[in-house]
N, C-alpha and C positions, 0 to 999 in steps of 0.2 A: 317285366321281371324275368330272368333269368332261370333257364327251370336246372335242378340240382339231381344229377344222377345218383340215385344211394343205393344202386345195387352191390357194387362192394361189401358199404358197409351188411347188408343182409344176409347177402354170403358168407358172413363171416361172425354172426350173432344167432345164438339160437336161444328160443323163449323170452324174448327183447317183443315178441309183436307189438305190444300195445305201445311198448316205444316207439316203435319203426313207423305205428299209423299217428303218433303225434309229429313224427316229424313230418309226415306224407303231407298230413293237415294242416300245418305251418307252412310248407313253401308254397300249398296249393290256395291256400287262401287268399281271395282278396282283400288285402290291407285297406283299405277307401271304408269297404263296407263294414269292420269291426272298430272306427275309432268314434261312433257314438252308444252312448253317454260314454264322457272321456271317464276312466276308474286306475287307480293306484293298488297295487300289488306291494304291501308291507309286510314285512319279518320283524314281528315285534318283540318275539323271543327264538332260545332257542327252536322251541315246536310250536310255535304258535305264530301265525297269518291274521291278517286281516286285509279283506279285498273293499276300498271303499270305490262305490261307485257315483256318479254326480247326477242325481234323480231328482231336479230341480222342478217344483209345479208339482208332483205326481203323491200325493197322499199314502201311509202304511198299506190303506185298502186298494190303491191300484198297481201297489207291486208286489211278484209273485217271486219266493227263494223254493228251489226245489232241488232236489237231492235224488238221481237216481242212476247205478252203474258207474259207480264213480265219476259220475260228469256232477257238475254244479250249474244250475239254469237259471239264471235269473231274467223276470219278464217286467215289462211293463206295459199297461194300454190306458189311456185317457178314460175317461168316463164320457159319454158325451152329455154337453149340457149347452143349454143357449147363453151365448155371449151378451148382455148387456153391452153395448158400446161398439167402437170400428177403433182397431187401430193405426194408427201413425207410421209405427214402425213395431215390428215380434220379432224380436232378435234371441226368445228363451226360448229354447227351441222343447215341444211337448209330445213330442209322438214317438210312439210304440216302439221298444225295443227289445230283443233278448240274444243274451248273451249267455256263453257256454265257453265253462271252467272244465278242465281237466283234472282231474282231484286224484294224486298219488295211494298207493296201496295207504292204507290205515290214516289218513287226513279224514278228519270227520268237523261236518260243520256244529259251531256250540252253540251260535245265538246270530243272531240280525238286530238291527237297530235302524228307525230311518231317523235323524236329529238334522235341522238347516237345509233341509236339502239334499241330504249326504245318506246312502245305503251304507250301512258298514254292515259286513259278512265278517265275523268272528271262527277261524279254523283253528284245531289242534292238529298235532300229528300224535297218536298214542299207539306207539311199538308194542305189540303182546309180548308179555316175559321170553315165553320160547322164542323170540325171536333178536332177541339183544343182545348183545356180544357178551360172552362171558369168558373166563380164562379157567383154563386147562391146568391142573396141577399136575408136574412132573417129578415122577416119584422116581429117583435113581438108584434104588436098593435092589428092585425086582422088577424083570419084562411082566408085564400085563398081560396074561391068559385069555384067551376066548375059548369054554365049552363049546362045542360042537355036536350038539346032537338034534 
């Protein structure tokens, strides 16, 4: 893999950091080691996500949804228990994973669900009022004063 110089762009962003260290963490990771359990990344609405991940074998009680610093952790670990029987062939594969979300300012997780197999992670984005675009009325009769004291 190719490694991606981005001092440029840093030189040239300020208060981007937590940008800058997702992109850092992108070129620097190993691809190999984050593609199990394979999961789906959907925009189901305008503000709303949902991350499904593929936790095949693994029961409600051995997967773990955690939420802290704006990262998103999701864990998993087998229970151990004794096998009845030898297999042939284990092609589902059951061992321990966790994986770690980047969660944008105000993305807040709503619910989890395990159904088939399937983690669904349910996200919103909820913008606080002061912070959503609003429009300016321009009043062309009289300049607008500012007191100064």
């Amino acid at each position: 893999m190719q490694a991606f110089d981005l001092t440029p762009l840093y030189s040239r962003s300020i208060g981007f950091d937590r940008f800058n260290d997702l992109l850092d963490k992108a070129f620097s990771q190993n691809v190999a080691s984050t593609t199990y359990p394979p999961f789906d990344i959907e925009k189901t609405s305008e503000n709303t996500y949902r991350i499904a991940i593929a936790a095949a074998g693994f029961s409600a009680d051995e997967l773990d949804v955690e939420v802290r610093d704006n990262q998103l952790q999701v864990s998993a670990s087998k229970s151990e228990k004794s096998e009845n029987g030898s297999y042939l062939h284990r092609g589902i594969a059951q061992r321990s994973f966790r994986k770690k979300f980047a969660l944008a300012d105000h993305v807040q997780v709503v619910g989890a669900s395990s159904v088939d197999g399937m983690l669904n992670i349910d996200l919103k984005r909820e913008i606080p009022e002061a912070l959503k675009p609003r429009k300016i009325s321009i009043n062309a009769a009289e300049p607008v004063t500012i007191d100064s004291q």
